[in-house]
PDB file of N, CA, C, O and CB in Angstrom:
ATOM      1  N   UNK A   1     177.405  20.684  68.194  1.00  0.00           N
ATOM      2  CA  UNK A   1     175.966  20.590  68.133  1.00  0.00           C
ATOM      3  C   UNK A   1     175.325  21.935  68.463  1.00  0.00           C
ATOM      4  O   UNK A   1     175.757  22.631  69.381  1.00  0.00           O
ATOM      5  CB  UNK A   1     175.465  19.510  69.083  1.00  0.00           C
ATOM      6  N   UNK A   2     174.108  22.353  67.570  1.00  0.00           N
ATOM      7  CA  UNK A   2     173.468  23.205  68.201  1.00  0.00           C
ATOM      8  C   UNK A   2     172.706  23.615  69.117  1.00  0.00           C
ATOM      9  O   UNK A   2     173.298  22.617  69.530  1.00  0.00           O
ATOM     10  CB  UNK A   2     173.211  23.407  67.839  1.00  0.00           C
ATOM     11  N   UNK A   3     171.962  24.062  69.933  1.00  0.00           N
ATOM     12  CA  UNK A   3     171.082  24.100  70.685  1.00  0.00           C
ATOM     13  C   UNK A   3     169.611  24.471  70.397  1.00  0.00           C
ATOM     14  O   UNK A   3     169.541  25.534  69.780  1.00  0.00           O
ATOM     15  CB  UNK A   3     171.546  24.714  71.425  1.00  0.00           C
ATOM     16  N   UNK A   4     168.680  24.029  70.605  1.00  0.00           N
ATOM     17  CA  UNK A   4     167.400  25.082  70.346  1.00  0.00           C
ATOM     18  C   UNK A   4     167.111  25.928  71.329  1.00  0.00           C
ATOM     19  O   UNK A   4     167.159  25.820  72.555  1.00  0.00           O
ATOM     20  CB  UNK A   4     166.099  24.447  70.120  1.00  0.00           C
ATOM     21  N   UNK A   5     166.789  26.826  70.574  1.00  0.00           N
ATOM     22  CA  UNK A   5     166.240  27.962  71.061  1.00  0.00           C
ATOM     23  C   UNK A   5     165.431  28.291  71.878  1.00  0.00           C
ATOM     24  O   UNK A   5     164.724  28.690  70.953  1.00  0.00           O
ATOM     25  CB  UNK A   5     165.919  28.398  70.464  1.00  0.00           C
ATOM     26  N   UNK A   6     164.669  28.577  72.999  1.00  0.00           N
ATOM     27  CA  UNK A   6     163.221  28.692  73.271  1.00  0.00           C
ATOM     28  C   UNK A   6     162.646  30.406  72.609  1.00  0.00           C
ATOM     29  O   UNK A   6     163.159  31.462  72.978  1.00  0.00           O
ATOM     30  CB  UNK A   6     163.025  28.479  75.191  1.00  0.00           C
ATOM     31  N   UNK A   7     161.494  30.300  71.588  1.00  0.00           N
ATOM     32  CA  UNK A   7     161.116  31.370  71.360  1.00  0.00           C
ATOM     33  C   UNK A   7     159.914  31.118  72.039  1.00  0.00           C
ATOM     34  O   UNK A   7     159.317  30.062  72.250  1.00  0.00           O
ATOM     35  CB  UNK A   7     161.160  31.805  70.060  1.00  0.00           C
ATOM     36  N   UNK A   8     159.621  32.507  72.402  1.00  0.00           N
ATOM     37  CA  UNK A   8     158.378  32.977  73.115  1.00  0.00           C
ATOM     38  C   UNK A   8     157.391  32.824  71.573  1.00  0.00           C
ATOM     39  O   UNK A   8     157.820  32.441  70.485  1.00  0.00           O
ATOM     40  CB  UNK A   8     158.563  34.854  73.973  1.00  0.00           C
ATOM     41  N   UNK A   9     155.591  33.370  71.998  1.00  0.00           N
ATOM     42  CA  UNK A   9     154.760  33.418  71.559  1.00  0.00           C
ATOM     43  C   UNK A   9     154.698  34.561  70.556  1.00  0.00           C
ATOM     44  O   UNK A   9     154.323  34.392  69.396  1.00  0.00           O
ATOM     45  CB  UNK A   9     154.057  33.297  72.403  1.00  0.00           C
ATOM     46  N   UNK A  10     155.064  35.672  71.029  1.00  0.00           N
ATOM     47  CA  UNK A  10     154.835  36.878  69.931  1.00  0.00           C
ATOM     48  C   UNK A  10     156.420  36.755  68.854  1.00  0.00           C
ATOM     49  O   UNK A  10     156.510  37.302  67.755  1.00  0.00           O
ATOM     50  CB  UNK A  10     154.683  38.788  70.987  1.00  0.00           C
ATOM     51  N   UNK A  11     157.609  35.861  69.543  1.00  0.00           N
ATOM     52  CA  UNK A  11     158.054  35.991  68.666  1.00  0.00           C
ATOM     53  C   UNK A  11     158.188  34.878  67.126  1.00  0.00           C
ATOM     54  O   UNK A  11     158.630  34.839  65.978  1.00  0.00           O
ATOM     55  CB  UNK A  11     158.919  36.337  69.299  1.00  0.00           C
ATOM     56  N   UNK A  12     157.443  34.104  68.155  1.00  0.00           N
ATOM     57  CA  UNK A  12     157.025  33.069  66.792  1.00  0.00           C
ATOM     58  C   UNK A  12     155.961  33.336  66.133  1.00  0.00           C
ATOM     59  O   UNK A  12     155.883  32.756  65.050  1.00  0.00           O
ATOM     60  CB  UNK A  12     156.752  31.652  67.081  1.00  0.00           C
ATOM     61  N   UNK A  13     154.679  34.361  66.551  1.00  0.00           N
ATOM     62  CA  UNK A  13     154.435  35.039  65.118  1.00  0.00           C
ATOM     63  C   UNK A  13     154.835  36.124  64.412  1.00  0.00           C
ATOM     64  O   UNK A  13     154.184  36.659  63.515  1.00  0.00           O
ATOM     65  CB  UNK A  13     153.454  35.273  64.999  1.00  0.00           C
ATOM     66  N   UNK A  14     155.939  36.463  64.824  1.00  0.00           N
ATOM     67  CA  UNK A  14     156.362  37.335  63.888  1.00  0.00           C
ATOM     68  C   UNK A  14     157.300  36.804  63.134  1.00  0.00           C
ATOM     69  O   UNK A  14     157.328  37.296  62.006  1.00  0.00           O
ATOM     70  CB  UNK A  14     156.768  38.444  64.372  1.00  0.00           C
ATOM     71  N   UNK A  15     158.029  36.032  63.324  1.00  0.00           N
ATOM     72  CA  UNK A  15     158.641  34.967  62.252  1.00  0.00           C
ATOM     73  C   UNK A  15     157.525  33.923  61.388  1.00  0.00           C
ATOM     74  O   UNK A  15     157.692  33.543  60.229  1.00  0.00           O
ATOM     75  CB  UNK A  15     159.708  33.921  63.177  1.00  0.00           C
ATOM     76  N   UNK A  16     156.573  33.641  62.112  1.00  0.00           N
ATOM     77  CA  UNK A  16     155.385  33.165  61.427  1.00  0.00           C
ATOM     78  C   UNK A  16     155.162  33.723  60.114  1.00  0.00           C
ATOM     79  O   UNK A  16     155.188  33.182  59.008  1.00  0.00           O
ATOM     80  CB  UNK A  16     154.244  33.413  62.195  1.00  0.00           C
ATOM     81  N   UNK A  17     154.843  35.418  60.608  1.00  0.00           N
ATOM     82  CA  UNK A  17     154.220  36.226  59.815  1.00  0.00           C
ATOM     83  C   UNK A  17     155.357  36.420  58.422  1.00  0.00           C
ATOM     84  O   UNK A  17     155.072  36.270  57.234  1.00  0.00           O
ATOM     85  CB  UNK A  17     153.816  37.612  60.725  1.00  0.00           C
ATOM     86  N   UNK A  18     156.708  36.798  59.015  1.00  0.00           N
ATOM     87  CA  UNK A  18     157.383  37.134  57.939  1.00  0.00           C
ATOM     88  C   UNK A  18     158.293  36.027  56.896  1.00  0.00           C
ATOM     89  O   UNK A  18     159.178  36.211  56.061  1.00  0.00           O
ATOM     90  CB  UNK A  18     158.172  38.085  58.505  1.00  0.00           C
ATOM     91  N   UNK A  19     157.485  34.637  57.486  1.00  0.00           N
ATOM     92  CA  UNK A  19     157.786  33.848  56.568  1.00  0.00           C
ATOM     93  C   UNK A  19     156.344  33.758  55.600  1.00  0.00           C
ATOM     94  O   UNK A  19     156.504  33.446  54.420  1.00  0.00           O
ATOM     95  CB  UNK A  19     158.339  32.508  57.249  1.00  0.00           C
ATOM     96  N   UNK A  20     155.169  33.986  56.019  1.00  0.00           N
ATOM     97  CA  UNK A  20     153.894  34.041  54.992  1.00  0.00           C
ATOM     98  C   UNK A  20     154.593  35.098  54.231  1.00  0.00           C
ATOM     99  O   UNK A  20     154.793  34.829  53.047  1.00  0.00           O
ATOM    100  CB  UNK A  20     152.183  34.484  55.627  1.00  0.00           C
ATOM    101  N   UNK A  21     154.956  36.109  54.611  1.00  0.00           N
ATOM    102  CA  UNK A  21     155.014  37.268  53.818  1.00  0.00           C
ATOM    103  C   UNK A  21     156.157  37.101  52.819  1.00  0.00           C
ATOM    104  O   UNK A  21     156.107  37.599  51.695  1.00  0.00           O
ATOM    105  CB  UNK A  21     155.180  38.512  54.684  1.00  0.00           C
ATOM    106  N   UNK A  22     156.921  36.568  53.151  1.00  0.00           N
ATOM    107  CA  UNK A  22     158.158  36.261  51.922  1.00  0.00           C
ATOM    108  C   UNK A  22     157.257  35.321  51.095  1.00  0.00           C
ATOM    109  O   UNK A  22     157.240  35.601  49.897  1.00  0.00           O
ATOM    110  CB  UNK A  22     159.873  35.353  52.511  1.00  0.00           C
ATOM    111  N   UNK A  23     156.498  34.258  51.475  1.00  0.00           N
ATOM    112  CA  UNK A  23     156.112  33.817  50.295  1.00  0.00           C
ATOM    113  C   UNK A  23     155.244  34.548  49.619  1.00  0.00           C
ATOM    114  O   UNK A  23     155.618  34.678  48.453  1.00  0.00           O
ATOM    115  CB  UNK A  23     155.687  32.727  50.378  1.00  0.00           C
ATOM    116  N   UNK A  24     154.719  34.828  49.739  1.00  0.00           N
ATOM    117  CA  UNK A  24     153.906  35.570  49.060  1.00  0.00           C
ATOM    118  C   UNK A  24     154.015  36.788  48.367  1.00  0.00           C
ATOM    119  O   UNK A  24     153.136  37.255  47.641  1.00  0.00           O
ATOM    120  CB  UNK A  24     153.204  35.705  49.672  1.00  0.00           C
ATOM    121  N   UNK A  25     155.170  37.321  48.617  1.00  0.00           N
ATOM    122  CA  UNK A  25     155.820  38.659  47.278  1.00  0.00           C
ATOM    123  C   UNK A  25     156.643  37.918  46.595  1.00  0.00           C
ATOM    124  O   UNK A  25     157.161  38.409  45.592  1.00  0.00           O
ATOM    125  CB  UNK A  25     156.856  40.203  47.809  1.00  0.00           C
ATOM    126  N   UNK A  26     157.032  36.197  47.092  1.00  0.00           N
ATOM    127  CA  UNK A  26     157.846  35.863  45.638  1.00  0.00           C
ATOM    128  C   UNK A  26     157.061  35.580  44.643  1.00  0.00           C
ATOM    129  O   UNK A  26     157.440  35.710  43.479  1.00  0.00           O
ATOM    130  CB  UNK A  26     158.779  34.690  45.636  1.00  0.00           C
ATOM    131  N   UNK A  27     155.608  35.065  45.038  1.00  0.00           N
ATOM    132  CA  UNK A  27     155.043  35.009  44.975  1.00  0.00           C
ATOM    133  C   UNK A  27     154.098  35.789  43.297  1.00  0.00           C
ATOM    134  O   UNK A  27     153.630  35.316  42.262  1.00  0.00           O
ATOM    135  CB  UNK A  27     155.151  35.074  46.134  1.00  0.00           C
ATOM    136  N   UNK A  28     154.246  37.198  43.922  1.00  0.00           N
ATOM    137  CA  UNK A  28     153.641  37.878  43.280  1.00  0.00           C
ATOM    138  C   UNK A  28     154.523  38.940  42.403  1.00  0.00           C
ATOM    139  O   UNK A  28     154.080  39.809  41.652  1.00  0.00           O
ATOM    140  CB  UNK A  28     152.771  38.329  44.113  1.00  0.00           C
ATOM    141  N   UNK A  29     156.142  38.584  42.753  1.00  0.00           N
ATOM    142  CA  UNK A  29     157.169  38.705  41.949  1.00  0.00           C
ATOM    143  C   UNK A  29     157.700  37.825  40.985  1.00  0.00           C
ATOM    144  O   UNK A  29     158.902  37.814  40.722  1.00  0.00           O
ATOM    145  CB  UNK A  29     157.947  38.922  42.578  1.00  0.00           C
ATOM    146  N   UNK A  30     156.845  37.059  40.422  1.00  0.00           N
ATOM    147  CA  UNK A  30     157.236  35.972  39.603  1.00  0.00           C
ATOM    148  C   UNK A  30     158.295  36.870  38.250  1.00  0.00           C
ATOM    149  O   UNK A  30     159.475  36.984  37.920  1.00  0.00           O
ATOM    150  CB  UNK A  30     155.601  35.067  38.993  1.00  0.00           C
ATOM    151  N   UNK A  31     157.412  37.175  37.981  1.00  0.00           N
ATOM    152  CA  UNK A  31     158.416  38.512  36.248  1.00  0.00           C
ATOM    153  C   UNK A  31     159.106  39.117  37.035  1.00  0.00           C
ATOM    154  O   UNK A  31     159.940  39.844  36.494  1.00  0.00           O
ATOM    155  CB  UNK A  31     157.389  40.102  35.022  1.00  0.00           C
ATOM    156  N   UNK A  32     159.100  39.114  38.071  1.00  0.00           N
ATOM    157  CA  UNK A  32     160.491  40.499  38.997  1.00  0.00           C
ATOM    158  C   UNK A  32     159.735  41.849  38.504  1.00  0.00           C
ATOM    159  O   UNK A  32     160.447  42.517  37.753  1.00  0.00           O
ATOM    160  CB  UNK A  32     162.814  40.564  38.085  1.00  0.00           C
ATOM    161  N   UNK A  33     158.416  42.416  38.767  1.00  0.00           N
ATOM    162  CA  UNK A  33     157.860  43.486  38.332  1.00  0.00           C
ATOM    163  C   UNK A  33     157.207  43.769  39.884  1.00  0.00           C
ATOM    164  O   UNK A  33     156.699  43.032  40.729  1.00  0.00           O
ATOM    165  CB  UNK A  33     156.858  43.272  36.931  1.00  0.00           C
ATOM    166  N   UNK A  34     157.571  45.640  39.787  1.00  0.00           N
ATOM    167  CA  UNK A  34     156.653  46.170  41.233  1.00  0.00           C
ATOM    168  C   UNK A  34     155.480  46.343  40.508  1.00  0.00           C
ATOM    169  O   UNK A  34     155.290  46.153  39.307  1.00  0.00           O
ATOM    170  CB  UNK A  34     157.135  47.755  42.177  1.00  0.00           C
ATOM    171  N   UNK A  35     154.490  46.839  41.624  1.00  0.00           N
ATOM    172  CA  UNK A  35     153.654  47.247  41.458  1.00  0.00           C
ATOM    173  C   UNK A  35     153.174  47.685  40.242  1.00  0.00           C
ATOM    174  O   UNK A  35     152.495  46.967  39.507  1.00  0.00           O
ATOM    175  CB  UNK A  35     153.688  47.789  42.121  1.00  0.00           C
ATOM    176  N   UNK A  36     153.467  48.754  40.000  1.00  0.00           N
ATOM    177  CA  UNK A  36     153.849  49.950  38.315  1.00  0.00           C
ATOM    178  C   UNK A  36     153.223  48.944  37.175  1.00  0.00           C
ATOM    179  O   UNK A  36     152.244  48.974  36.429  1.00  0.00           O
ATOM    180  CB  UNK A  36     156.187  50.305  37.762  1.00  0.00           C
ATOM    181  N   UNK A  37     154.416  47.949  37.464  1.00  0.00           N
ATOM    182  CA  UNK A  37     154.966  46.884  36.479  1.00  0.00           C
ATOM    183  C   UNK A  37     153.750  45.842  36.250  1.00  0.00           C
ATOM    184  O   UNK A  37     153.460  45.589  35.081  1.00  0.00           O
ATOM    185  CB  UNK A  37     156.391  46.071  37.132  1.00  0.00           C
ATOM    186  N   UNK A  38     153.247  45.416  36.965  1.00  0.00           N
ATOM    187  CA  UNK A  38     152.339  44.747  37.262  1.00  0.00           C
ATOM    188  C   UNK A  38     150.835  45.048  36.561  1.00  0.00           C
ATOM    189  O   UNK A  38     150.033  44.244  36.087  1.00  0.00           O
ATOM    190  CB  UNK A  38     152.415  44.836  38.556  1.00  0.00           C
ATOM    191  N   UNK A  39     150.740  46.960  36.714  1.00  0.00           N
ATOM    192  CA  UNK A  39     149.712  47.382  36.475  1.00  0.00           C
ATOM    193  C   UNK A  39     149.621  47.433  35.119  1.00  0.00           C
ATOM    194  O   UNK A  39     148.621  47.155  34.456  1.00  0.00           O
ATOM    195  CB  UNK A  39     149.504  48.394  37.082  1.00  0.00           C
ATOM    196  N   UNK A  40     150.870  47.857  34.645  1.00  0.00           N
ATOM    197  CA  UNK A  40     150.756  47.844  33.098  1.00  0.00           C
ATOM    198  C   UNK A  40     150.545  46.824  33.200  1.00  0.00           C
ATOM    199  O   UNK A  40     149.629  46.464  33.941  1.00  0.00           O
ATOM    200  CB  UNK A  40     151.726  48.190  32.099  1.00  0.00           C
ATOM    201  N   UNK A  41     151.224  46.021  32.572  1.00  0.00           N
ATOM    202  CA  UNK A  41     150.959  44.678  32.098  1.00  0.00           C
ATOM    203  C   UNK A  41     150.075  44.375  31.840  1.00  0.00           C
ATOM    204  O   UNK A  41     149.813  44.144  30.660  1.00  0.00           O
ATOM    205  CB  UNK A  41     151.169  43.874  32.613  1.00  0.00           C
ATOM    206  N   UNK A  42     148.743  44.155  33.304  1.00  0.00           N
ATOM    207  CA  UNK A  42     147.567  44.055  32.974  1.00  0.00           C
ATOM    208  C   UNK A  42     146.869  44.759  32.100  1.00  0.00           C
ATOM    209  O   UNK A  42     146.154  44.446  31.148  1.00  0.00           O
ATOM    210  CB  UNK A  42     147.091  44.083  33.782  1.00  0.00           C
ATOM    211  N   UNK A  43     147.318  46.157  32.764  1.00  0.00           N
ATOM    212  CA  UNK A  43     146.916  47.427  30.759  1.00  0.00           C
ATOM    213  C   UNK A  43     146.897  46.521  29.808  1.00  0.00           C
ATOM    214  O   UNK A  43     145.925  46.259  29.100  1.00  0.00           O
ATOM    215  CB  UNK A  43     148.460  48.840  29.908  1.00  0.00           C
ATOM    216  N   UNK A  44     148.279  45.871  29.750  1.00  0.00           N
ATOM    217  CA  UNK A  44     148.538  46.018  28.095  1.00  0.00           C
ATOM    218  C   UNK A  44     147.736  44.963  27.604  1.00  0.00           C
ATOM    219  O   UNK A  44     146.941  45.202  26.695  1.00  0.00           O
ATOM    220  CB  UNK A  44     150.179  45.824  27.510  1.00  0.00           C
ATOM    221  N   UNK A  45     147.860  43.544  28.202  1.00  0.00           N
ATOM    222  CA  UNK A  45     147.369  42.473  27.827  1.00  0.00           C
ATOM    223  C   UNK A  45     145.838  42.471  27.909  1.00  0.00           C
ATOM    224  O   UNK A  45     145.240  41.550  27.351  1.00  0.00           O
ATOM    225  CB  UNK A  45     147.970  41.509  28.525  1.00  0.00           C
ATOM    226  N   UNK A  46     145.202  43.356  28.510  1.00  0.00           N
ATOM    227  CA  UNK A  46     143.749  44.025  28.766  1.00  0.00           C
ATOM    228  C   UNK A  46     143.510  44.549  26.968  1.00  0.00           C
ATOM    229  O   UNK A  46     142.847  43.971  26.106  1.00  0.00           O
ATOM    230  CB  UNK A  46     143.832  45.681  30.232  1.00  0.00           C
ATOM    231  N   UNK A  47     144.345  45.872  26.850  1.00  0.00           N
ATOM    232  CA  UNK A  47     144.421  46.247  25.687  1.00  0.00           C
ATOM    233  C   UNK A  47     144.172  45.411  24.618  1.00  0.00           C
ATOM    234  O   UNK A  47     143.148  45.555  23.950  1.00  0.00           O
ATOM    235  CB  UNK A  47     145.399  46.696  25.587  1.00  0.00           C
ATOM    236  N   UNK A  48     145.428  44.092  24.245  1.00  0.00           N
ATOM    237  CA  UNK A  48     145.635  43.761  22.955  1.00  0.00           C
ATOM    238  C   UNK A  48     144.257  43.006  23.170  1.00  0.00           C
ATOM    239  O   UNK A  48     143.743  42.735  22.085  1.00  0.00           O
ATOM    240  CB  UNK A  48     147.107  42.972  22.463  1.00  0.00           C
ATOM    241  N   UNK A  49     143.512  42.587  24.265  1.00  0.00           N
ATOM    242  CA  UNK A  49     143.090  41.819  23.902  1.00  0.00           C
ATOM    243  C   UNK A  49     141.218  42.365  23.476  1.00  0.00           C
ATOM    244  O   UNK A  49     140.315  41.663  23.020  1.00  0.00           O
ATOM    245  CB  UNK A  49     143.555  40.797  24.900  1.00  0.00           C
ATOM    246  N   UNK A  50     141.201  43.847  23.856  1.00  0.00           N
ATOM    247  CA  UNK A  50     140.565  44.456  23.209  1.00  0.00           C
ATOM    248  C   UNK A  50     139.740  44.804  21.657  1.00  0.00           C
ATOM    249  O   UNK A  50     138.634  44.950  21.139  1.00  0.00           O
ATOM    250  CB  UNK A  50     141.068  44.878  23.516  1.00  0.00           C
ATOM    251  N   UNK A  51     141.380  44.804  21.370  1.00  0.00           N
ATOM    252  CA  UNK A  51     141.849  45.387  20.268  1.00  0.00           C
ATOM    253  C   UNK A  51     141.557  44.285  19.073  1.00  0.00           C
ATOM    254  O   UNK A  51     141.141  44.391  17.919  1.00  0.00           O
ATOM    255  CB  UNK A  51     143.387  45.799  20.490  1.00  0.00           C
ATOM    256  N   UNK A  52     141.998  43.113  19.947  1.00  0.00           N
ATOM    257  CA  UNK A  52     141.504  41.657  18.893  1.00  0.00           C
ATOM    258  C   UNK A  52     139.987  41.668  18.789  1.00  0.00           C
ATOM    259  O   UNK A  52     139.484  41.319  17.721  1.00  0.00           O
ATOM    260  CB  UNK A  52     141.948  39.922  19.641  1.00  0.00           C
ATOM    261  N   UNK A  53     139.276  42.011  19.725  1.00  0.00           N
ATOM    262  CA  UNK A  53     138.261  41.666  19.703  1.00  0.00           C
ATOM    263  C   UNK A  53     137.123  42.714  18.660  1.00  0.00           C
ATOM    264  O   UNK A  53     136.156  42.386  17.972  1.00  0.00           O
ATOM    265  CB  UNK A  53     138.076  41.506  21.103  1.00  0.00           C
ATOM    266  N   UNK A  54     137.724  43.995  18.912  1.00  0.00           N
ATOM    267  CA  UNK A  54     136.985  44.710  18.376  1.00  0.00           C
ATOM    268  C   UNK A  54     137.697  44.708  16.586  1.00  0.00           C
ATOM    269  O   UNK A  54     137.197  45.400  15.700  1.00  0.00           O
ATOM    270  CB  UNK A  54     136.927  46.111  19.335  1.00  0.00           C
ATOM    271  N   UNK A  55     138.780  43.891  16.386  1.00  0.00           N
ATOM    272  CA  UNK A  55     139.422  43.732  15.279  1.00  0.00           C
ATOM    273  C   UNK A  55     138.474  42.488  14.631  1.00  0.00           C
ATOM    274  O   UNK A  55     138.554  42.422  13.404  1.00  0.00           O
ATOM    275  CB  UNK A  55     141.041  43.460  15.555  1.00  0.00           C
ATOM    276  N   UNK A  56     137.818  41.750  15.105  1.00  0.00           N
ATOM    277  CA  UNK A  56     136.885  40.681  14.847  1.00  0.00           C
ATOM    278  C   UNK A  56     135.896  40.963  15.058  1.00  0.00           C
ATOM    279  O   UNK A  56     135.113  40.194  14.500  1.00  0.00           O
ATOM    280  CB  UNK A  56     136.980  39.656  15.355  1.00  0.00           C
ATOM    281  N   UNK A  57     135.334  41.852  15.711  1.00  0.00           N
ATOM    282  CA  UNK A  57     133.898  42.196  15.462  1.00  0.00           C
ATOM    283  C   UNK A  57     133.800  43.194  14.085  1.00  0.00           C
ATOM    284  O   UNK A  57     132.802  43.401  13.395  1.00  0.00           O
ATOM    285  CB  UNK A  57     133.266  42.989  16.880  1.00  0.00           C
ATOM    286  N   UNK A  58     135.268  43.779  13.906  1.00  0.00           N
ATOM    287  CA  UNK A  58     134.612  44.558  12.631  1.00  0.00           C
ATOM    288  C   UNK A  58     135.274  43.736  11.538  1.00  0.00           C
ATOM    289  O   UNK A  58     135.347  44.345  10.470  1.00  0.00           O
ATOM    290  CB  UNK A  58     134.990  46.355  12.485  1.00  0.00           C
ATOM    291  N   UNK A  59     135.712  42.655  11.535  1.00  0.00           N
ATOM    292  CA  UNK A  59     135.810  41.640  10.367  1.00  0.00           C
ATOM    293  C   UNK A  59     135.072  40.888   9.860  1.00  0.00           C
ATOM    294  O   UNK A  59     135.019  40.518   8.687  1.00  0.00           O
ATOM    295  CB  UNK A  59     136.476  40.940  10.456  1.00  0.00           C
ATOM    296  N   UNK A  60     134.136  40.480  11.186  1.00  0.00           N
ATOM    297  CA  UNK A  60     132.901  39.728  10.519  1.00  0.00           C
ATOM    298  C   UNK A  60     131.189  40.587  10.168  1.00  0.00           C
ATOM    299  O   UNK A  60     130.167  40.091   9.695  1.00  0.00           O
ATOM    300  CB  UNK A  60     132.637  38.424  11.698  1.00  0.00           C
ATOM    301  N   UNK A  61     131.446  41.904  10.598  1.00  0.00           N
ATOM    302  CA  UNK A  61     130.372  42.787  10.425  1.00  0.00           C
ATOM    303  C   UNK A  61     130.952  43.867   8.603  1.00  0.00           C
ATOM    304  O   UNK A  61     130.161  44.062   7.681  1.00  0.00           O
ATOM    305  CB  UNK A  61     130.277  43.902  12.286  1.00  0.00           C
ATOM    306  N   UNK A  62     132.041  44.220   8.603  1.00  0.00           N
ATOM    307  CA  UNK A  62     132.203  45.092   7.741  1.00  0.00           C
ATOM    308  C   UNK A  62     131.738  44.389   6.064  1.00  0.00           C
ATOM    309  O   UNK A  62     131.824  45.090   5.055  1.00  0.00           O
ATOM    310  CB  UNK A  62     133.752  45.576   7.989  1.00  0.00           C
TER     311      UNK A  62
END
């Protein structure tokens, strides 16, 4: 059998803390992309979706 532990106060928020914190970069690692990765992306899909738009504004104006 195991025993429990007694943790003190600061050290149960810091296990607190670094269990919020794991969730939350898996979180925001869903595609497995850093930062960088992330930023493009938004670029790009920012971009195409630009690109459609101003591809339809000059389809129904030209």
């Amino acid at each position: 059998m195991s025993e429990d532990k007694e943790v003190g106060p600061q050290e149960w928020e810091k296990l607190k803390n670094a269990d919020e914190h794991q969730a939350d970069s898996a979180e925001a690692n869903r595609f497995g992309l850093d930062e960088e990765g992330r930023n493009n992306l938004v670029f790009m899909i920012v971009t195409l979706i630009g690109l459609l738009l101003v591809g339809l504004l000059l389809g129904i104006y030209w």
